[in-house]
C-alpha positions as a printed NumPy array, in Angstrom:
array([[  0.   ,   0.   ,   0.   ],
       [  1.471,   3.489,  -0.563],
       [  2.65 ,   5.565,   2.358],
       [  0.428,   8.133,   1.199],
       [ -2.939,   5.828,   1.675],
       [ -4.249,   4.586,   4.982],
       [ -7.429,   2.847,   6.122],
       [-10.447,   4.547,   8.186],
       [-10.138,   2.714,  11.686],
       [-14.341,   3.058,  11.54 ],
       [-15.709,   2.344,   8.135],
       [-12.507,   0.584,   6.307],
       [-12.312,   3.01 ,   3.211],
       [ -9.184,   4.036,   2.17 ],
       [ -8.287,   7.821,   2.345],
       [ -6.079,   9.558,   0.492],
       [ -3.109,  11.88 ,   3.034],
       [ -1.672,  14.717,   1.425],
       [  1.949,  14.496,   0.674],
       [  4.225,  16.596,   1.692],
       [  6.079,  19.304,  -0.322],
       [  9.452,  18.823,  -1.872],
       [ 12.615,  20.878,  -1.993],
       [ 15.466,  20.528,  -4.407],
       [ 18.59 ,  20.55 ,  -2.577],
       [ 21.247,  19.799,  -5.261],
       [ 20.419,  16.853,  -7.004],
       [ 18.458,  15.53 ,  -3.732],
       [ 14.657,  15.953,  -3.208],
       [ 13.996,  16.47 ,   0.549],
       [ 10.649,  17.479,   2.501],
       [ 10.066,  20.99 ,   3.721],
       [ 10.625,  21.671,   7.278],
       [  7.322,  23.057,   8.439],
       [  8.305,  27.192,   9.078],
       [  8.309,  28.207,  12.65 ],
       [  5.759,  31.384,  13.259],
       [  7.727,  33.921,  14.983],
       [  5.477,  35.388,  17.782],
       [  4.331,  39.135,  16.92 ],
       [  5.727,  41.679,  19.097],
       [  2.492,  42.773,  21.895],
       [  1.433,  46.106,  20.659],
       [  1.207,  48.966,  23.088],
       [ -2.042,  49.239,  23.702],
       [ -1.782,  52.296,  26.092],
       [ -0.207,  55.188,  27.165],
       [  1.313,  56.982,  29.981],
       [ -0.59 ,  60.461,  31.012],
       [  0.414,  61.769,  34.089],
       [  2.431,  58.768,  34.935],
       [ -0.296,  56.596,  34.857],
       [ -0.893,  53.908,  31.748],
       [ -4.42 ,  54.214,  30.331],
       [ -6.137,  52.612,  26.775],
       [ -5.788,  55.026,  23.918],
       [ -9.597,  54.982,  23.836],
       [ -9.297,  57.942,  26.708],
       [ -6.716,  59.599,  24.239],
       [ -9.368,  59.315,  21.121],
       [-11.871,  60.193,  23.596],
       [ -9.762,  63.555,  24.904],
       [ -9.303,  64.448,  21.087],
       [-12.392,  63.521,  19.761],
       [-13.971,  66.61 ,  22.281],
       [-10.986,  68.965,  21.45 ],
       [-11.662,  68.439,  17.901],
       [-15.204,  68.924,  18.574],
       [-14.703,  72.002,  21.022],
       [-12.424,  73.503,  17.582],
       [-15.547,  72.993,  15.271],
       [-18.318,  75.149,  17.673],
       [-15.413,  77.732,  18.497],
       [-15.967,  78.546,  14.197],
       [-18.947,  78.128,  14.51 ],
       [-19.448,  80.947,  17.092],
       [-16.847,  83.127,  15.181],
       [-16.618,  82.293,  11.721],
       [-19.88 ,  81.405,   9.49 ],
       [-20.097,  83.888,   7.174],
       [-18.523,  81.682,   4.829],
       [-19.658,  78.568,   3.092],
       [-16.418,  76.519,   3.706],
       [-16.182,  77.817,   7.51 ],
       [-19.174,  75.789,   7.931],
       [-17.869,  73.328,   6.143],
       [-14.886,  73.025,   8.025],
       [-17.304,  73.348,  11.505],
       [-19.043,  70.215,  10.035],
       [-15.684,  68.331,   9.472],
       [-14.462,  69.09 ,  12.601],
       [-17.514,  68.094,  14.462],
       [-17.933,  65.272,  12.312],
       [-14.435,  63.644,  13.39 ],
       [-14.614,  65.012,  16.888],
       [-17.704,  63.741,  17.535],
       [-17.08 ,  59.909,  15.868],
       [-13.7  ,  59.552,  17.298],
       [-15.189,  60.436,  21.721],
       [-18.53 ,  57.968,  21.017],
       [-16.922,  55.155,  19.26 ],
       [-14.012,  55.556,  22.144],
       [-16.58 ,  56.039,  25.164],
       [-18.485,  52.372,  24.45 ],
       [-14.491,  50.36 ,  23.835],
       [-13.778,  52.367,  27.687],
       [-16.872,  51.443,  29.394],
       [-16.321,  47.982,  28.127],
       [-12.822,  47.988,  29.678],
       [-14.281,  49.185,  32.86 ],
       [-16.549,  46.646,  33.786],
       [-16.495,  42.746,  33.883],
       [-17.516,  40.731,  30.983],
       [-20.186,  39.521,  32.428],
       [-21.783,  43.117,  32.714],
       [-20.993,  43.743,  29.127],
       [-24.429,  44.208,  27.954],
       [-25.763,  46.037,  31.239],
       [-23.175,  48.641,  30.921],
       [-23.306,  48.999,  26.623],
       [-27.349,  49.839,  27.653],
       [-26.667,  52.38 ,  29.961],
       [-24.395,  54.073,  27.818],
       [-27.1  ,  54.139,  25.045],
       [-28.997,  55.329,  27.525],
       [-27.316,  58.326,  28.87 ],
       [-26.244,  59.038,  25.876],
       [-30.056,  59.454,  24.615],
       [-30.738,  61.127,  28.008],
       [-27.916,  63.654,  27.041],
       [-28.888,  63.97 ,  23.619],
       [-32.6  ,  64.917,  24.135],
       [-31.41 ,  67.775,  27.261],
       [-29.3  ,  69.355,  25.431],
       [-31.662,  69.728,  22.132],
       [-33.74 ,  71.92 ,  25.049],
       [-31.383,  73.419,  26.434],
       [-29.633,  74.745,  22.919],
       [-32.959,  75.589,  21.817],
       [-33.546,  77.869,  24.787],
       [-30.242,  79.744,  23.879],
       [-31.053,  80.265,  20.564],
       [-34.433,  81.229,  20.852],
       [-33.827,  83.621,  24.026],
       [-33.287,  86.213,  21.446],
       [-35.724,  87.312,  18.545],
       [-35.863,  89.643,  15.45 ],
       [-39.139,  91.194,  15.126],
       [-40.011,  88.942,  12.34 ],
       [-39.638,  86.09 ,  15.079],
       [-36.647,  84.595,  13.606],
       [-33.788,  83.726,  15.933],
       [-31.453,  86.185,  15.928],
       [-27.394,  85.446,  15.522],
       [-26.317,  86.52 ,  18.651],
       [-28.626,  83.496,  19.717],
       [-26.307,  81.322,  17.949],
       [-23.441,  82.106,  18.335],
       [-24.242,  81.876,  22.717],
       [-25.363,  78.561,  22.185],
       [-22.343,  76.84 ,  19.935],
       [-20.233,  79.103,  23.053],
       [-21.737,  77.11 ,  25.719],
       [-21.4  ,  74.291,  23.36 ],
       [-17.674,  75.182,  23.269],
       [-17.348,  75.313,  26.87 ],
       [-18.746,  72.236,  27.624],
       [-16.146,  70.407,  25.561],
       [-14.006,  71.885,  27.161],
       [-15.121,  70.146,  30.603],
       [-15.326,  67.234,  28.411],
       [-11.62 ,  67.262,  27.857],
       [-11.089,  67.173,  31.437],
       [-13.839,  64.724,  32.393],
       [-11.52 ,  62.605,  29.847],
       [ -8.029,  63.807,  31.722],
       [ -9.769,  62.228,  34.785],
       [-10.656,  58.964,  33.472],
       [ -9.963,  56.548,  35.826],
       [ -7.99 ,  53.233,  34.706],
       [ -9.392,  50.   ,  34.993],
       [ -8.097,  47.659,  37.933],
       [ -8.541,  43.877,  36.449],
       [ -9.952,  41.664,  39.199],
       [ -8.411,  38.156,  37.752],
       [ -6.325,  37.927,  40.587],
       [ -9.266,  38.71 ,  43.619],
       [-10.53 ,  34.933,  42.851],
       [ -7.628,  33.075,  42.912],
       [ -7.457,  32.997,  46.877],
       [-11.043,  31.037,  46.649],
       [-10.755,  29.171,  43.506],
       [-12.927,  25.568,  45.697],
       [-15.862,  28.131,  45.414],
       [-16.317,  27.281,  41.713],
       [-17.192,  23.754,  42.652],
       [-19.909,  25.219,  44.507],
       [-23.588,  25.046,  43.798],
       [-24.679,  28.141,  42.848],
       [-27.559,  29.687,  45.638],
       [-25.886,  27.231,  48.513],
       [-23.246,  30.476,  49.943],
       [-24.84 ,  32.292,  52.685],
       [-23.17 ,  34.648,  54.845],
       [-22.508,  34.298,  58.767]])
C-alpha cells in the first residue's frame, strides 16, 4: 500500500493523506521543514498620562472633544462663509465619531464581561438622556433672542455653539480624569474551591 494511503479505523475506506512538499537541494529531493511562526511583538495598547498607563480609547476620547470644542469655536466666530461651515461640520464630524466610538471600547474595559451588555445599555442610555437635554437646552439659547419677524437672531447662535464650546471643554477634562481599569483576575484566585460550589448554597454568617 502506498505511504500516502491509509485505512479509516471506523468504516474501512481508504483515504487519500496529502503528501508533503518537496525541496530541491542539489540533485536531492527532501521534505520541507514546516516554518516556525515567529510570535508578533504585543502592541502597546496604552499610554502613559500623568504617569499613569491608560487605553488610547481615553486619548481618542480627549481628542475627539478637542476636535469637537475647535468645530463650535468657528462656529461661534466664523460662518459667514460657506467653507467655515464646512470646516465646523468636518471638525464636528471627526470630533464627535472619534469620543462615542471611544466612550463604548472604555466602558467595556471598565466593567467585567459579564456586565458587558448592562453597561453597553446604559451608555445608550445616557447618551439618549444627554442627547434629548441638550436639544432643550440649545434651543432655549437660541431662541432667548428674537428679530421682530420672530426669527432667531445670531447673537442666539453664536451663545449657544459658546456654551457648546465650553462644555467640551469640561469634556476634555472629564476625559483627563478617566480613571484606569483595575482587572480583578487575581481577587478569585485565593477562593478558587468556590467554583465547585452550587450556585444559591453560599450564605453569609
Amino acid at each position: 500500500m502506498s505511504p500516502y494511503i491509509t485505512e479509516c479505523p471506523y468504516c474501512g475506506n481508504r483515504l487519500r493523506k496529502r503528501a508533503p512538499k518537496l525541496e530541491r537541494r542539489g540533485d536531492n529531493l527532501e521534505a520541507q521543514r514546516p516554518r516556525r511562526r515567529r510570535p508578533r511583538l504585543l502592541r502597546r495598547r496604552s499610554f502613559a498620562l500623568s504617569g499613569v498607563e491608560r487605553p488610547y480609547a481615553t486619548l481618542a476620547v480627549i481628542l475627539g472633544s478637542a476636535v469637537s470644542c475647535l468645530g463650535y469655536v468657528v462656529l461661534a466666530f466664523a460662518h459667514s462663509e460657506s467653507w467655515e461651515i464646512y470646516a465646523a461640520s468636518a471638525c464636528l464630524g471627526i470630533g464627535l465619531g472619534l469620543a462615542f466610538s471611544a466612550m463604548s471600547n472604555l466602558i467595556v474595559l471598565a466593567v467585567p464581561p459579564a456586565q458587558t451588555g448592562v453597561a453597553s445599555g446604559m451608555n445608550a442610555n445616557i447618551r439618549t438622556i444627554g442627547g434629548a437635554v441638550g436639544a432643550g437646552v440649545m434651543s432655549s439659547i437660541v431662541t432667548s433672542t428674537l428679530l421682530k419677524s420672530g426669527v432667531p437672531a445670531e447673537s442666539g447662535y453664536v451663545h449657544g455653539f459658546m456654551f457648546l464650546a465650553i462644555i467640551n471643554v469640561f469634556a476634555v477634562v472629564a476625559a483627563i480624569l478617566i480613571p484606569t481599569a483595575v482587572p480583578d483576575g487575581q481577587v478569585h484566585l485565593a477562593h478558587a474551591e468556590l467554583a465547585i460550589v452550587p450556585g444559591g448554597t453560599i450564605t453569609e454568617g
